[in-house]
N, C-alpha and C positions, 0 to 999 in steps of 0.2 A: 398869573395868567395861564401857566398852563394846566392848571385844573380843570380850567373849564374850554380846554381846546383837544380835540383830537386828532390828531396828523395819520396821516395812513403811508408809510413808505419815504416819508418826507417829499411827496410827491404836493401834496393838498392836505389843507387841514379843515375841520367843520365844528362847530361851536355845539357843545354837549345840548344835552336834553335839558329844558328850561333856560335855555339861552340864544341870542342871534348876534349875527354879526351885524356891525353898522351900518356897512353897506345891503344889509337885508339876504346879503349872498347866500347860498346853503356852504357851498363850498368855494374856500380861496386860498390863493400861496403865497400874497403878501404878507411879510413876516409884521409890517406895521398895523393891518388886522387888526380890532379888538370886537370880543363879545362883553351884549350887555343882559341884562336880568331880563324875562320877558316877565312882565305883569299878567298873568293868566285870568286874575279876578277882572279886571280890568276891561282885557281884551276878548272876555267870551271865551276864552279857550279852556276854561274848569269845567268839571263834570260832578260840582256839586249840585244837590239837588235846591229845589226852590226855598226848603226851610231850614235848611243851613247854608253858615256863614261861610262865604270863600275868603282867607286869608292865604296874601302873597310872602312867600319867606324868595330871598334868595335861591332861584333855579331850583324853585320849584313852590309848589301850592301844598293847602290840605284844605280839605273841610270842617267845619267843626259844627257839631249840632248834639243836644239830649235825645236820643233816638228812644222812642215809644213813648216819651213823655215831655207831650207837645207845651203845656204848660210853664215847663224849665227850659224851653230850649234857648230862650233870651241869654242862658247863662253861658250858654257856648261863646256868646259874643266876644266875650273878655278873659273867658276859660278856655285853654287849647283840649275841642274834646274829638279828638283824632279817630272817629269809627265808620267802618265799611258800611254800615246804612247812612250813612252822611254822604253818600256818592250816590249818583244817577245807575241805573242799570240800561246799558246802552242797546241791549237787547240785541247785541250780536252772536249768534250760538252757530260759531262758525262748523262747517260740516269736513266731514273727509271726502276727497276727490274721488271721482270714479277712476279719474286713471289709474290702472296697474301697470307695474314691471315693465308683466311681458307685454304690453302693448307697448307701452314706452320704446322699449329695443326695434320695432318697426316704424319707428317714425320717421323715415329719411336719416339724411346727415348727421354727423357727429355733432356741428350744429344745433341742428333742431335738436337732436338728442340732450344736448346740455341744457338747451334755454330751455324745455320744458321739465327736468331732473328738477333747476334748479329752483321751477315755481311749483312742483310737485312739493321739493322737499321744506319751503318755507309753508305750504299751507297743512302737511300734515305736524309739522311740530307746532304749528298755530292753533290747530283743532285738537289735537291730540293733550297738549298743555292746559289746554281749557277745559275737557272734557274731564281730566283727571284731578282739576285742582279740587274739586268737592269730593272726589273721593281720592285721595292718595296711596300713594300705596304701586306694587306691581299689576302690570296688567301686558295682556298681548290681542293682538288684532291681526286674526290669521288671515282677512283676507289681502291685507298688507305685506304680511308675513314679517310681523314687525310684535315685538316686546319690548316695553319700555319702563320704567318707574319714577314716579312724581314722590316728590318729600318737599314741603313747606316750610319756607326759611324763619323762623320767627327770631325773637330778642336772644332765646337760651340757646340759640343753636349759628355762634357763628362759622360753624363747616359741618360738612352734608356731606356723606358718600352715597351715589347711586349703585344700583347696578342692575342692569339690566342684560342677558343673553352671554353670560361669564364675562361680561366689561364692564369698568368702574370708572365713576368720575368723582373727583374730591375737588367741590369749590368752596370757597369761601363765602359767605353766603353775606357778608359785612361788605363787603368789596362790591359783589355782584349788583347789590340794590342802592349801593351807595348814591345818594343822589335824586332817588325814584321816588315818587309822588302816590303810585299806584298800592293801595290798602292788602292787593293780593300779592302774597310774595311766595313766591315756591319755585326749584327747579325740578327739569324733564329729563330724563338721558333714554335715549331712545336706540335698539339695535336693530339694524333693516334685516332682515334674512337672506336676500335674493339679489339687492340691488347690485354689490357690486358686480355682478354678472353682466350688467349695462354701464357701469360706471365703473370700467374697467381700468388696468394699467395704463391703458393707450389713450387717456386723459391727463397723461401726467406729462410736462412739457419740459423739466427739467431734471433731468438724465442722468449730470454730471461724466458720460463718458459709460457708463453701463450697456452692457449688450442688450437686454430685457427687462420690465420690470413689470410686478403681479400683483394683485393684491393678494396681501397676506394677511386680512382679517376682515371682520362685518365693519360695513358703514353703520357709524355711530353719530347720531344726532344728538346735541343739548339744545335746548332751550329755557328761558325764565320768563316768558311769555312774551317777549317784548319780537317785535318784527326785526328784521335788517341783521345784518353783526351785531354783536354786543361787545365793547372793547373792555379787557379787565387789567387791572393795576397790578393785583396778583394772579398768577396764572393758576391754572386749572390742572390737575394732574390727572391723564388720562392711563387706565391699563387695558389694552388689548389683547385678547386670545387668538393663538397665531391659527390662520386652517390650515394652513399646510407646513411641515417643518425645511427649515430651510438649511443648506451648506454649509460647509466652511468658508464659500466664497461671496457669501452672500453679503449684505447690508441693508437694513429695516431702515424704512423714511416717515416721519412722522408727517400728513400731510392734512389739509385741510379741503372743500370744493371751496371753491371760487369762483361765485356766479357774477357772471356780467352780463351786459346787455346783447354780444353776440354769441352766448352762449356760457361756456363756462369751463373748469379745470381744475385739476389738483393742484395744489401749490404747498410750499414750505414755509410763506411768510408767518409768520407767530407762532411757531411751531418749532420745540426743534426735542433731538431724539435723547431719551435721558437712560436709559438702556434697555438691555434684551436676555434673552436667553434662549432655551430653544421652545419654549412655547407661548410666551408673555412678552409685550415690548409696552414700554412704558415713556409715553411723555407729554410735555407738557406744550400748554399753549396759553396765548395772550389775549383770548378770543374766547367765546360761544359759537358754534357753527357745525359742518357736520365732519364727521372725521374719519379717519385710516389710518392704517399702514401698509405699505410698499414697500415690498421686499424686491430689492433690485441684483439681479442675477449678473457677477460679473464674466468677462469673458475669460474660457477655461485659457488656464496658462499650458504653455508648451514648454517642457520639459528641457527639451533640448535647444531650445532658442535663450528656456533662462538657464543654461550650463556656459553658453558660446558668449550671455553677454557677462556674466559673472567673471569669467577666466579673460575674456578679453578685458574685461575694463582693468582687473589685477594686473593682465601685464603693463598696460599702460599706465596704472598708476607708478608702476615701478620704472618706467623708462622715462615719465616725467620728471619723477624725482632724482634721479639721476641724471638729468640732464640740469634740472634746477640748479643742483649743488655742483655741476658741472661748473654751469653760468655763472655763478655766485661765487664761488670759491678760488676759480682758476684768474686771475689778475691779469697775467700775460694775455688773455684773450678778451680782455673786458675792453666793449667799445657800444655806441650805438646800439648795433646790432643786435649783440648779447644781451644788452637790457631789455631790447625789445623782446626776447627770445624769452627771456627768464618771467618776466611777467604773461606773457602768453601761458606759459609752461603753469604756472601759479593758479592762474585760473583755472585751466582744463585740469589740475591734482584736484583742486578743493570743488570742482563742477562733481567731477566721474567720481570723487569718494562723494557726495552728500548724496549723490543718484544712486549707488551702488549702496550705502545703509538706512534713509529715508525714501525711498520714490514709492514705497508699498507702507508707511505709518499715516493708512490715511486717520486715524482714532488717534488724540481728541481732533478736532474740525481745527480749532486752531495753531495745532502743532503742523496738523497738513500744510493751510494756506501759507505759515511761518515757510516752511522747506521748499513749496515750488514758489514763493515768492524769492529765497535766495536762490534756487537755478535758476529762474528766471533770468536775475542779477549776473549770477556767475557766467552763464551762459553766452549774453550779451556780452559782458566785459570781454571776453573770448573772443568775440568775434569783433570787436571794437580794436581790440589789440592787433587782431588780423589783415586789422583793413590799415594800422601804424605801419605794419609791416611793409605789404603793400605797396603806401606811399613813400616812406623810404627809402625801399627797393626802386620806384621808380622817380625819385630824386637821385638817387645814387648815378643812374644811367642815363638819364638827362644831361645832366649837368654836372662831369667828373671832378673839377674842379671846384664847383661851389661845395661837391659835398666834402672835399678835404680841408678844403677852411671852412666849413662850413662845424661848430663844438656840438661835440654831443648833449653837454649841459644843456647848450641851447634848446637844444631837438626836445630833451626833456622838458625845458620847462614850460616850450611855448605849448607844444602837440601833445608829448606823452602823458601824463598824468590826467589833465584833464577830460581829454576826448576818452582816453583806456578806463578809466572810472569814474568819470564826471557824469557822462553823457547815459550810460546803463542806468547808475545813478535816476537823474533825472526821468529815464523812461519809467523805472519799475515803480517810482512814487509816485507819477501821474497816474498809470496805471491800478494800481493799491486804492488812490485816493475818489477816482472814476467808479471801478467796479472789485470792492473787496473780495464780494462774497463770489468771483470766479475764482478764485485762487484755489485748489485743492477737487476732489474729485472724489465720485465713491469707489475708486478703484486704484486709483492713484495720486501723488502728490504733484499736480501740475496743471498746466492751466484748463479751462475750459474750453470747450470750441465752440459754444452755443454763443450766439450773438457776436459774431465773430472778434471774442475776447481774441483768440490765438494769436491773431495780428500786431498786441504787441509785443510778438517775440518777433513772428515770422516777416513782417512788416520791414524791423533795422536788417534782420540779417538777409533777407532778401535785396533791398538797398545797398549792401555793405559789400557780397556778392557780385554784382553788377559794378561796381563801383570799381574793383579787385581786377572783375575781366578786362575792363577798361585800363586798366592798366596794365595787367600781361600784353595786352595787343598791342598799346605802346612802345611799350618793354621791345618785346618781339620786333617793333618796326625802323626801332633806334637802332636797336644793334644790327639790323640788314643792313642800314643805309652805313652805320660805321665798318662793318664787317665787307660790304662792297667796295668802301673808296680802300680800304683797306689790300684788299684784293688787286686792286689797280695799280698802288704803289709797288709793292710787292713782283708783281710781272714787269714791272720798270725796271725796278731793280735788276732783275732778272735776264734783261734784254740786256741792261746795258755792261753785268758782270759778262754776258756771255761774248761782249763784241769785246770787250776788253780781253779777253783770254783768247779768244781768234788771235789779236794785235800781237798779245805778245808769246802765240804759238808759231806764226806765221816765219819769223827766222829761224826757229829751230826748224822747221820743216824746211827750209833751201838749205841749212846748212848739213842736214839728213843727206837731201840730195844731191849735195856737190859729193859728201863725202861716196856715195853710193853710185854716182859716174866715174868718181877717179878711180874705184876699184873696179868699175866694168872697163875704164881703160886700160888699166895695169894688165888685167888679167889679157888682154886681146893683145897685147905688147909682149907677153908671155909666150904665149903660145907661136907667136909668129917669128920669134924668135930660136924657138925649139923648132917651127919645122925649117929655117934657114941650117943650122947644123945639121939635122938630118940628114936633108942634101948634100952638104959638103962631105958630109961622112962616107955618102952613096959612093960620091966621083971616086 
């Protein structure tokens, strides 16, 4: 069945050429769906002529007829005689538009600008494919500013290289027609001169994190005469000539236009980049359509911002791991706490080392999305472990008592493990399985921020945060209330030490002063008895 189905994005599928779906639909995303044969002879829809025979094959027709000798032609009936005067001439001699370029570039809106790019660019490779299939061969159309070359697919030739304006295209020319009904078979590759000057960088919607992005070669058209997309089984290998040379910090995008009905864009779908150097990039696609490259300019790095994170992240990896083996190794100190500490510590060694020697291998794409999809992982766990803390901490200050009977096994096995790795866990796979292709960047290994992938990092740990202050406030509001009655006891104490030592100061203090009269007695009993002799001495 899926021969004769084509899926676009796994969004919608539509039944190939010489086929329908049951329900008559063009396009459906029921996967129960099936297409069937369309009978062309049948239904009027052959474009043979009156004196030849239409015979129906499977997904698809031919004609058969003895052409210029009307006498045999009876013989075609039962004889498959498959020739190009056996078909009608529909007398379509399609023309070229009068639009150009540069009127194009005044038309209003980016908008308008696309939606009419887009019908521009399907009617000149419709006219231009036509006009060339009688004579093949190179040719250019300066008031397009367009050069292009036609080669004719037949039985000896199944792959074809065009080239047109120093770009080449290599199809396959077995693949390409596979299927096709149509007696004329040849492809076009077409290079615009001017256009990308209107269908510029600032059509490209997907970024990945780049500061700018340019075009870095001529828009290039193929066609095999057929209207719409043409979807191919084997892809097509494109080589572009770069205009302008590009940095060290650069990265080339292989891209396609994308016309829709509000207009249109460069996109990467069936496209992807198969390499470069400084004047040629080369890749492939799963498509007929028209094509580019974008060279996406990243932003200049700061020298001294990458010394401060380089040196910073070393020391911290070194205080983690010290402190790890700290946690691990010292016995006398192992409890709740430290376990929770020590896995904390684990995460943030293996986060800040895979950042510190992956977060810039954005080459190959899937090495990238592998790397920020483990910090992704590492990262959360991190702060999953933060917020064990946390609660902990604020179990511990609750409730003093429940947390001393309360095992740490336990603590482990209800809360720790699961939530510290289960729960990251389950985010980064939902996420992975959601939207892959954010994972990774042209500039760095990490998430995307278009469509607002970033959220499921920034989402828990913003959650997790909140969650954290709530409990410092807590924290903070337990230990006032304990730290007050605390207070209270405390000055009780205080009062009542203090009346007790009055109590038992208060007899040494009269007994101070008895002794401290009797000797202000003695002493007055002294002297009045010296001046009694005096006297008697006087007489």
């Amino acid at each position: 069945m899926h021969r004769i189905l084509e899926c676009s994005n796994s969004t919608h599928c539509t039944c190939k050429d010489g086929f329908q779906s049951l329900s008559k639909r063009r396009y459906f995303t029921e996967p129960s769906e099936r297409c069937e044969d369309i009978d062309e002879c049948e239904a009027g829809l052959s474009k043979c002529k009156k004196v030849s025979y239409c015979i129906n094959e499977i997904g698809s027709y031919y004609c058969s007829c003895v052409p210029h000798i009307s006498f045999l032609n009876w013989v075609a009936s039962f004889i498959k005689w498959n020739h190009p005067a056996c078909y009608e001439d529909t007398g379509e001699k399609p023309q070229l538009p009068t639009v150009t370029w540069g009127t194009l570039g005044n038309n209003g809106s980016k908008k308008d600008i696309a939606r009419e790019a887009t019908q521009l660019l399907e009617s000149i490779e419709w006219a231009v494919w036509n006009e060339s299939f009688a004579s093949p061969g190179k040719h250019e159309k300066s008031g397009f500013d367009i050069v292009y070359e036609t080669k004719r697919c037949d039985e000896m030739s199944e792959k074809i290289i065009l080239e047109a304006g120093n770009n080449t295209m290599d199809i396959n020319c077995t693949d390409a027609f596979k299927g096709s009904t149509r007696a004329e078979r040849a492809a076009t590759l077409i290079t615009y001169g001017s256009l990308g000057n209107v269908l510029n960088g600032s059509f490209f919607s997907g970024g990945r994190g780049t500061q700018q992005v340019k075009l870095n070669s001529h828009v290039v058209g193929s066609t095999i005469g057929a209207k719409g997309k043409v979807y191919l089984s084997k892809p097509v290998l494109l080589t572009f000539q770069h205009t302008q040379p590009g940095g060290g910090r650069t990265k080339h995008i292989c891209v396609h236009w994308e016309g829709t009905e509000e207009g249109g864009s460069w996109s990467t779908e069936g496209c992807s980049h198969v390499g470069s150097n400084d004047s040629y990039t080369r890749c492939k696609c799963f498509h007929l359509s028209s094509f580019a490259v974008l060279m996406a300019l990243s932003p200049k790095a700061d020298s001294v911002l990458t010394v401060v994170t380089d040196v910073g992240l070393s020391l911290s990896l070194l205080c983690l791991l010290l402190a790890a083996l700290t946690f691990l190794l010292c016995r006398s100190i192992q409890n709740t706490s430290t376990t929770l500490h020590l896995h904390l510590c684990i995460c943030l060694f293996l986060a800040h080392l895979l950042f510190l020697v992956g977060i810039d291998q954005t080459e190959p794409v899937v090495l990238c999305a592998v790397i920020a999809g483990a910090l992704h992982y590492l990262y959360l766990a991190a702060f999953a472990w933060l917020f064990l803390e946390g609660l902990h901490l604020f179990l511990t200050v609750r409730n003093l008592k429940a947390a001393n009977y309360t095992s740490a096994g336990r603590f482990k096995k209800t809360f720790m493990y699961p939530l510290g790795y289960g729960i990251p866990a389950l985010i980064v796979s939902v996420s992975a399985i959601i939207g892959p292709q954010n994972y990774g960047t042209y500039t760095h290994c990490w998430l995307k921020i278009e469509k607002g992938f970033i959220w499921s990092f920034m989402g828990p740990v913003a959650v997790i945060i909140l969650i954290n202050l709530l409990f410092y406030f807590q924290i903070l509001w337990i230990l006032r209330s304990k730290l007050s009655s605390l207070n209270k006891e405390v000055s009780t104490i205080r009062d009542t030490s203090s009346a007790c030592d009055m109590s038992l100061r208060i007899p040494q203090v009269r007994t101070e002063y008895q002794k401290w009269l009797r000797g202000m007695r003695r002493g007055v009993e002294t002297e009045i008895t010296e001046v009694s002799h005096s006297t008697t001495h006087t007489k």
